[in-house]
C-alpha positions as CSV (number, residue, x, y, z in Angstrom):
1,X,-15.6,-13.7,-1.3
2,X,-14.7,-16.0,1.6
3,X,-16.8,-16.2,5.0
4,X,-13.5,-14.9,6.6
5,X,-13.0,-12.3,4.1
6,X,-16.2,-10.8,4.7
7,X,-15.7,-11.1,8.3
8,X,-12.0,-10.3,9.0
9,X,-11.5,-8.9,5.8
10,X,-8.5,-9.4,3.3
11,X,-5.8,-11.3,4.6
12,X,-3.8,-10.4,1.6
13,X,-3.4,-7.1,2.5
14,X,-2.9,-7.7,5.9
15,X,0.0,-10.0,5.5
16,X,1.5,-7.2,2.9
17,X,0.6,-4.6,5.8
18,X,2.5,-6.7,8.3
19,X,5.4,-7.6,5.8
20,X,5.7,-3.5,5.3
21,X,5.8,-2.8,9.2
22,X,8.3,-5.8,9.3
23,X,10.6,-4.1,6.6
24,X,10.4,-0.4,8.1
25,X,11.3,-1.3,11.8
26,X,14.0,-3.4,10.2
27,X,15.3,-0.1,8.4
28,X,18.7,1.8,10.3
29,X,18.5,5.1,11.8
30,X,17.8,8.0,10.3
31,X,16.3,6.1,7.8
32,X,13.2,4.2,10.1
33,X,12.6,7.8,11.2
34,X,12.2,9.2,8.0
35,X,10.1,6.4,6.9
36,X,7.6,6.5,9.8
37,X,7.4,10.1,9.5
38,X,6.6,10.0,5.4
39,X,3.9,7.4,6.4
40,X,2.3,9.3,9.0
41,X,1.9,12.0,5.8
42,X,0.9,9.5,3.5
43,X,-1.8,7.8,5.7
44,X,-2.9,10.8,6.6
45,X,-3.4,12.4,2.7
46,X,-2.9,9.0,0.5
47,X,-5.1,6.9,-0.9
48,X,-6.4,5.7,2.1
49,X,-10.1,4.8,0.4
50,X,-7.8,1.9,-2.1
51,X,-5.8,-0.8,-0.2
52,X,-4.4,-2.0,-3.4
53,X,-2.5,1.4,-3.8
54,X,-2.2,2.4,-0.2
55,X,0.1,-1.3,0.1
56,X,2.0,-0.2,-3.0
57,X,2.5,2.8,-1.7
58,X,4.4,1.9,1.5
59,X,6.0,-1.2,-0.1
60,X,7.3,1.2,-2.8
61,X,8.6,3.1,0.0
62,X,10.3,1.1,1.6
63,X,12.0,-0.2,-1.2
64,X,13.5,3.4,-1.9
65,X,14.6,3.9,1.8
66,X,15.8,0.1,2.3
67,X,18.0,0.7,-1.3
68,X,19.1,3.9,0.0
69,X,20.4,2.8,3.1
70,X,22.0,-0.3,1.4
71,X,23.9,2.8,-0.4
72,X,24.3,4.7,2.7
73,X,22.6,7.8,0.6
74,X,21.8,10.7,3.1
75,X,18.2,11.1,3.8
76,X,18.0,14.8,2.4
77,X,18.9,13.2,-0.9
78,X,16.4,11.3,-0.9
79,X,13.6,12.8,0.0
80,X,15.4,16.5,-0.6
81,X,14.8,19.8,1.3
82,X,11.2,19.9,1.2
83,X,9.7,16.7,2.6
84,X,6.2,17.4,2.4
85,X,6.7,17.9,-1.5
86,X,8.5,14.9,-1.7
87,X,5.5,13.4,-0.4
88,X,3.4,15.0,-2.5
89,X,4.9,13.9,-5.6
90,X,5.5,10.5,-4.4
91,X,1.7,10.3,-3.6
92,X,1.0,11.6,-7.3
93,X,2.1,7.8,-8.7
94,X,-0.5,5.8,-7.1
95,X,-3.9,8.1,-7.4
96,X,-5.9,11.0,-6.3
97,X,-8.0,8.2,-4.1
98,X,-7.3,10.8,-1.6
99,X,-9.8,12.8,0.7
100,X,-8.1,15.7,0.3
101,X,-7.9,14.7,-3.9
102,X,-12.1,14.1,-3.3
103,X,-12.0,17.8,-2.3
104,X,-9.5,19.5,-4.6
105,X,-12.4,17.8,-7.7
106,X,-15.5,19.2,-5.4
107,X,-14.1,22.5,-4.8
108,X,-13.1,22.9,-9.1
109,X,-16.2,21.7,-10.0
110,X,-18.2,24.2,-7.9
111,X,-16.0,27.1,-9.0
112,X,-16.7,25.9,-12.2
113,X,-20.4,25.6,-12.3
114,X,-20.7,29.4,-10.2
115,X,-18.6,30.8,-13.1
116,X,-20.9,29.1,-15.9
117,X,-23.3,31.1,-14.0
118,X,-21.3,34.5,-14.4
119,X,-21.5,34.1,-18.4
């Protein structure tokens, strides 16, 4: 690893970060709002802990919304009536790196070993 790596760390991912923000204020109404609304959701519940799949993530969605504004498809088609589960399932492609993921595998595994207990 470089000096400036390990001080400002990657600059890789930066640049992609940037490149991403770039693209989704580029994007047309309703189509930026959509986008900056799925993000908020993502960042928020993604994989957060991985840059790697957090900037595939975004980049792979703002490919679909860039493409479906280059189509002029509606926004509900896109991400249909139930945003959060679009989100959900979209999320499900790159990882459980997830906090919320972290917890969903401590909670099992503690139900699990208490009903080991129950045998």
């Amino acid at each position: 690893m470089a000096w400036h790596e390990k001080i400002l760390g990657d600059l890789s991912a930066k640049k992609q970060w940037r490149e991403y923000r770039r693209r989704l204020t580029a994007l047309p109404e309703p189509y930026r709002r959509t986008a900056a609304a799925l993000e908020r959701y993502l960042l928020n519940l993604g994989p957060t802990n991985n840059t790697e799949s957090l900037i595939r993530m975004v980049t792979d969605l703002v490919d679909l919304l860039e493409q479906g504004a280059a189509d002029r498809t509606p926004v509900r088609d896109l991400v249909g009536e139930d945003p959060a589960a679009f989100a959900e399932e979209f999320m499900a492609n790159y990882g459980d790196d997830s906090w919320i993921g972290r917890e969903r595998a401590r909670l099992a595994q503690a139900v699990d070993e208490a009903s080991r207990t129950q045998d």
